[in-house]
C-alpha positions in Angstrom: 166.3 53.8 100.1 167.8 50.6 98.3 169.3 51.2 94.9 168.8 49.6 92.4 170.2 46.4 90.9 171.8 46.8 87.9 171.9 42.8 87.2 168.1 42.3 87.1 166.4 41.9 84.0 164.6 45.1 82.6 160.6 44.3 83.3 158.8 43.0 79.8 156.9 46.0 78.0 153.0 45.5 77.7 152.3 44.7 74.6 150.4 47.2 72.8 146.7 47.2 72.8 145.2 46.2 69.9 142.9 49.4 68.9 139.5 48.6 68.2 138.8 47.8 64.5 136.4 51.0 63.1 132.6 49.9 62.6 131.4 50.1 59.0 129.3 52.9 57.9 125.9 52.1 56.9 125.5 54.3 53.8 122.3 53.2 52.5 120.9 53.6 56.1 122.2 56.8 56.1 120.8 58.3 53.1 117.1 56.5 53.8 117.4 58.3 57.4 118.1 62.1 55.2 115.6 60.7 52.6 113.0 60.1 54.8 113.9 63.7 56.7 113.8 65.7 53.8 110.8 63.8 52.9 109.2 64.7 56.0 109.9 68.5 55.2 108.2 68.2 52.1 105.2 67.0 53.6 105.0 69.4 56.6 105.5 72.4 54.0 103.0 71.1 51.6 100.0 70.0 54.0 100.8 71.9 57.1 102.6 75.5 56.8 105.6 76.7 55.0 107.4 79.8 55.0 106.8 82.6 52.4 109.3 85.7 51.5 107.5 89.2 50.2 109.1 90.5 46.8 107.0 93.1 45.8 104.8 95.9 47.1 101.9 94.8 46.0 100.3 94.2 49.7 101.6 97.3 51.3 101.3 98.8 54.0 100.0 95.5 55.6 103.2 93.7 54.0 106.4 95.1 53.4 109.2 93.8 50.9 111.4 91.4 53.2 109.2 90.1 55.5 108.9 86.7 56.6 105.6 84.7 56.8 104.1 81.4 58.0 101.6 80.2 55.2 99.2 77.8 56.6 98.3 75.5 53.4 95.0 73.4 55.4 92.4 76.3 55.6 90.8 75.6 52.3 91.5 72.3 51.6 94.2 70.6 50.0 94.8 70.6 45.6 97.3 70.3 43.2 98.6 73.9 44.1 99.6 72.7 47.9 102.7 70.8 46.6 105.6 72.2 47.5 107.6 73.6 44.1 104.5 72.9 42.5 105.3 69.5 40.9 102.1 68.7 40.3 100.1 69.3 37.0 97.2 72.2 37.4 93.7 70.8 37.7 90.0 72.0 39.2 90.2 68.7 42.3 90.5 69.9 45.6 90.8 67.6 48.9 88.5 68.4 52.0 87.0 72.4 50.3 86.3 75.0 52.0 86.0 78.8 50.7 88.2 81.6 52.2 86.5 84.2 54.4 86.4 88.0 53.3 89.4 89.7 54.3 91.9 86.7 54.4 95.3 87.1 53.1 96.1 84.0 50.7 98.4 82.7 48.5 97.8 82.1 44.8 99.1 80.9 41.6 98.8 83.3 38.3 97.0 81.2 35.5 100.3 82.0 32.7 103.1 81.6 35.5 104.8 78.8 38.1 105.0 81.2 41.2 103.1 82.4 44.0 101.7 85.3 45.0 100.0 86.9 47.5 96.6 88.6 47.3 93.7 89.5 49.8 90.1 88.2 49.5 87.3 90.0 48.4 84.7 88.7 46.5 83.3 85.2 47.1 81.4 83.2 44.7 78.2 84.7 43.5 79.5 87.7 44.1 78.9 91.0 42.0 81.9 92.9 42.4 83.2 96.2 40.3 85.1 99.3 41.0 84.6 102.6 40.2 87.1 105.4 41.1 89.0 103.0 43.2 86.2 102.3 45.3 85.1 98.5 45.5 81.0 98.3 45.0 80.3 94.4 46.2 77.2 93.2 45.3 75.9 97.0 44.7 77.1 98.4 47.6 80.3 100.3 47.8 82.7 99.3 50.5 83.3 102.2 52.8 86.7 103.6 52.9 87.7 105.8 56.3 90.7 108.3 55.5 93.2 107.6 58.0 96.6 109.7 59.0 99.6 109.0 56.9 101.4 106.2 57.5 105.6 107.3 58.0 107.7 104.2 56.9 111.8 104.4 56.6 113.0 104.3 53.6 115.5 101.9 53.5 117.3 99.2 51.0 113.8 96.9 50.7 111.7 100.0 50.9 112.9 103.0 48.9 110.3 104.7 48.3 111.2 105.2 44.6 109.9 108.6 42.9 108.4 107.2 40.0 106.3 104.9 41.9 105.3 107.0 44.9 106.2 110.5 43.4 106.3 113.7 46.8 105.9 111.3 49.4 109.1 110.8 50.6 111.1 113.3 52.7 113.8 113.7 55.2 112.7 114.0 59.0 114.3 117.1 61.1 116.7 114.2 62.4 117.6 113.5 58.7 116.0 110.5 58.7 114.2 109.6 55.2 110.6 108.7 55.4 108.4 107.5 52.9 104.5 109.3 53.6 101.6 106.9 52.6 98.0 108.2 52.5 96.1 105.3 54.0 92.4 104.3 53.9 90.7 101.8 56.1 88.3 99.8 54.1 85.8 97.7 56.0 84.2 94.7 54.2 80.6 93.4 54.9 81.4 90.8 57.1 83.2 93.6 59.6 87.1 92.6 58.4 89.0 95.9 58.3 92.5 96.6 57.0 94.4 99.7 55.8 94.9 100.1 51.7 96.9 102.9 49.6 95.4 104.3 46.8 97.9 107.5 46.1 97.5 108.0 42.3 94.7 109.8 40.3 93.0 108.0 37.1 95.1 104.8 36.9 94.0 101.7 34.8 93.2 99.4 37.7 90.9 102.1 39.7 87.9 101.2 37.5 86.3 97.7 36.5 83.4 96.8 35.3 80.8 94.6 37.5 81.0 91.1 37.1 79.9 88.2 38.7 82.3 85.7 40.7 81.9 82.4 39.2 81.0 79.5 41.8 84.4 77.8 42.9 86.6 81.1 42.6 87.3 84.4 44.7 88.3 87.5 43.2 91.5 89.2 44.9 93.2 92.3 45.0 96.3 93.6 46.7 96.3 96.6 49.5 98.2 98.6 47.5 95.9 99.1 44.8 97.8 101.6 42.6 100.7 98.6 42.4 98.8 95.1 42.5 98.9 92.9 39.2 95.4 91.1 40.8 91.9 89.8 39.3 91.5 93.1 38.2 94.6 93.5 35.8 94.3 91.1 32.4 96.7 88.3 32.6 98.5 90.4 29.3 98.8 93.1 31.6 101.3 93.7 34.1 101.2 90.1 34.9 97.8 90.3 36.1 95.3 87.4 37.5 92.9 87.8 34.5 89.5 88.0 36.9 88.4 85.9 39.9 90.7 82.2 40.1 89.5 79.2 40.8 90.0 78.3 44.0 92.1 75.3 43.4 94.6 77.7 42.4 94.9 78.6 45.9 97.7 77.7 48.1 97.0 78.8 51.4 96.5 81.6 54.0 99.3 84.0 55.3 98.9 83.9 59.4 101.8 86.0 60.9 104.5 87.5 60.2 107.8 85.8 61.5 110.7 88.6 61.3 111.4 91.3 58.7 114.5 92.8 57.2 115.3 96.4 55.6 117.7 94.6 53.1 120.8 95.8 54.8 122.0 92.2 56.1 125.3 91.0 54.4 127.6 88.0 55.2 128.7 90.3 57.6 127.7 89.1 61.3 127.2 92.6 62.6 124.7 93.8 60.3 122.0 91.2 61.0 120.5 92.0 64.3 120.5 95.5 63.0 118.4 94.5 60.0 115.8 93.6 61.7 112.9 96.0 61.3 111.8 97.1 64.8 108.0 95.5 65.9 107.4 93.6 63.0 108.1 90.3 64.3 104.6 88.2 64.9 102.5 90.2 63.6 98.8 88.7 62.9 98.1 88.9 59.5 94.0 87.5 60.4 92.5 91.2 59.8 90.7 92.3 62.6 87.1 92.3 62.4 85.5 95.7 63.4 81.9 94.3 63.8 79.3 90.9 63.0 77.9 89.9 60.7 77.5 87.9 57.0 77.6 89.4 53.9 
């Protein structure tokens, strides 16, 4: 192999390449492109579905505090109550009407109060409706009520079971396990919908109300668990109560199914979130189940 020779010019270095000068950032494309998504979600959530949280009790044992729900808002039309955050000022229009079913689970805003919540059909315009003992009596005919066995439901951080609302009814299991022990009824409605209600306490304001007649354009609601429900039968003055059948442009929409659920358990830590999950919950149909046909 030939050395080298030391006499020979050193070869030229390349010149360096000249990096490529950075394109410019079109900012006001930018924030028109996350305008125009965000806008998009608005829409979708205020004419298609959007997802709804359960707070209360008020619909137990058919929903649980800390499930999840899809909340179709098309079913019945479409009025100042669809908006999402409710931006809109109240008022009786309504886009494309059409009157809930007996039975459905819907979404409604109180007539003193900005927020939503979540009651179950039962009387329809023209309606007579009234309760007496608990029992509903729909136009003069009382809605049967089948006793059912207790319903066993964990207690956990979303359900506690706390004494002073459901006093005896929660013990500990022979595995130690705490368990909260609801008597159920099945009420059947005229039109063959059938869903599970509480009604645990004795002589409580809400288990009587005097017959009335559902004005034409609303629907009088109540919650399943009926001894905890501020709903058309509790005065607006009284535990934040609907104040009698709404008008149905105060409607928002009807719950479908249930997405996931948690106990209330779930913290920034990683690990406890699968574990939160409550077990069998996950898309459930929340369209009761009709035992039989027929109108009504």
């Amino acid at each position: 192999m030939s050395e080298a020779d030391p006499t020979a010019p050193a070869p030229a270095e390349a010149a360096p390449a000249t990096p490529p000068a950075r394109e410019k950032v079109d900012w006001l494309a930018e924030i028109r492109g996350l305008a125009l998504m965000l806008l998009a979600v608005v829409a979708f959530h205020s004419l298609i579905a959007k997802p709804f949280y359960i707070p209360s009790i008020s619909m137990m044992p058919n929903l649980l505090v800390g499930d999840r729900l899809v909340v179709s808002k098309y079913p019945y039309g479409w009025s100042w109550v669809s908006a999402s955050f409710h931006v809109l000022p109240r008022d009786r229009w309504r886009v494309w009407p059409r009157t809930p079913e007996r039975g459905d689970i819907v979404i409604v805003v109180p007539p003193d109060r900005d927020i939503d919540y979540i009651k179950r059909v039962i009387g329809l315009p023209g309606d007579t409706i009234a309760v007496v003992n608990g029992q509903i009596v729909l136009n003069g005919k009382p809605v049967p009520q089948a006793v059912e066995p207790p319903l066993e439901l964990p207690v956990d951080p979303n359900q506690p079971c706390d004494p002073a609302v459901f006093p005896n009814l929660q013990y500990a299991k022979p595995s130690g396990r705490r368990v909260c022990e609801l008597p159920i009824l099945r009420e059947t409605l005229p039109n063959g919908v059938s869903y599970r209600i509480i009604d645990h306490l004795e002589n409580q304001p809400l288990d009587n109300y005097p017959e009335i007649r559902v004005p034409k354009g609303h629907v009088f609601l109540m919650g399943d668990n009926r001894d905890h429900s501020a709903d058309s039968r509790a005065p607006a003055g009284f535990e934040q109560g609907l104040g009698g059948p709404v008008p149905l442009a105060d409607v928002g929409g009807r719950a479908e199914f249930i997405t996931f659920s948690l106990d209330g358990s779930t913290t920034l830590d990683p690990r406890t979130w699968f574990p939160s999950l409550r077990r069998g919950r996950a898309w459930t149909n929340l369209r009761a189940p009709q035992a039989k046909r027929g109108g009504g």
